[in-house]
C-alpha positions as CSV (number, residue, x, y, z in Angstrom):
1,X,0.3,11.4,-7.2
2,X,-1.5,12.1,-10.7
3,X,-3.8,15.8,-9.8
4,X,-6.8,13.4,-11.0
5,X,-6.7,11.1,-8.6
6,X,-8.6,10.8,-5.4
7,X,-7.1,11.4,-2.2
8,X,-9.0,8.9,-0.2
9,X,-10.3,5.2,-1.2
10,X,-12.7,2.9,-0.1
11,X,-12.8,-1.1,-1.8
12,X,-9.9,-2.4,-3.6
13,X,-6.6,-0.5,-5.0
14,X,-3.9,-1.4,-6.2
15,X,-0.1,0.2,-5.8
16,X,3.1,-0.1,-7.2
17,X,5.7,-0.3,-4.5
18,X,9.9,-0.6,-5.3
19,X,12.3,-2.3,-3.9
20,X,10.3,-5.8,-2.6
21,X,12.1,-8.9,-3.3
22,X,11.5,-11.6,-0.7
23,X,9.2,-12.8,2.1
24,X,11.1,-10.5,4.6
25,X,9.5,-7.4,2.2
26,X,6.1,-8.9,2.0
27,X,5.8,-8.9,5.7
28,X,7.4,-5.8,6.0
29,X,4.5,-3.6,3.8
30,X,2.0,-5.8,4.6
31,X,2.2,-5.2,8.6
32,X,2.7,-1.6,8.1
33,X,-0.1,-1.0,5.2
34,X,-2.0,-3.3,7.7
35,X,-2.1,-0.7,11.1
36,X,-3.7,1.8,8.6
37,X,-6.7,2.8,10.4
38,X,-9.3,1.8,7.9
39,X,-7.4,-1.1,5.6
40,X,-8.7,-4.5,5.8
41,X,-6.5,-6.3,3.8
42,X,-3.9,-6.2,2.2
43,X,-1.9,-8.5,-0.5
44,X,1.4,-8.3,-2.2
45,X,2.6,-10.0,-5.1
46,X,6.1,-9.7,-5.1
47,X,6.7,-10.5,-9.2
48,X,4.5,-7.5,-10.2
49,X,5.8,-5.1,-7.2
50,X,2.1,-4.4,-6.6
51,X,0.6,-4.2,-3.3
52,X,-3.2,-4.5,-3.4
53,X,-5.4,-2.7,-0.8
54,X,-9.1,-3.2,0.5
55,X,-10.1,-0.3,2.7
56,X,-13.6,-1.2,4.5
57,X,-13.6,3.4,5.3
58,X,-12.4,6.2,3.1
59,X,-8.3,5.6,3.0
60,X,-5.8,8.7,2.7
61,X,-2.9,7.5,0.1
62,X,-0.8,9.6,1.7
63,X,-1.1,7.4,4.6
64,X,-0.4,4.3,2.5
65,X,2.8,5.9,1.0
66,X,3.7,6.9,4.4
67,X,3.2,3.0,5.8
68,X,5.3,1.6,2.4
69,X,8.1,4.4,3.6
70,X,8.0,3.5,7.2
71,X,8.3,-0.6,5.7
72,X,11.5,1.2,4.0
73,X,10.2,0.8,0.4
74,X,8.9,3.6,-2.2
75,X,5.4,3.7,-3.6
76,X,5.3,4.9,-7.1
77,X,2.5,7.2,-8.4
């Protein structure tokens, strides 16, 4: 991750995630990005390979790059 950008959100974000090509990926990061304590939604479009976030408490993106790993995909930074 870029030195200037937060560690933690709260609202919207967006991320770039590799690797997503079907319904079997969407489900995959979206149930994973999902059990992060704090998210409380979470939307993927698969043409961009973005995955967009709403955290309702301050959100470590480690944690979401850890939850995109686990879903066996890459988050860019």
């Amino acid at each position: 991750m870029l030195s200037s950008t937060p560690r933690t959100f709260v609202g919207s974000t967006t991320f770039t995630v590799t690797g997503m090509t079907c319904d079997h990926c969407r489900r995959a990061v979206t149930e994973e990005i999902a059990a992060v304590d704090g998210v409380g939604s979470v939307t993927v479009d698969l043409a961009s390979g973005t995955v967009t976030v709403t955290a309702e408490h301050p959100v470590d993106r480690a944690d979401i790059a850890a939850a995109v790993d686990e879903a066996g995909y890459a988050l860019l930074p």
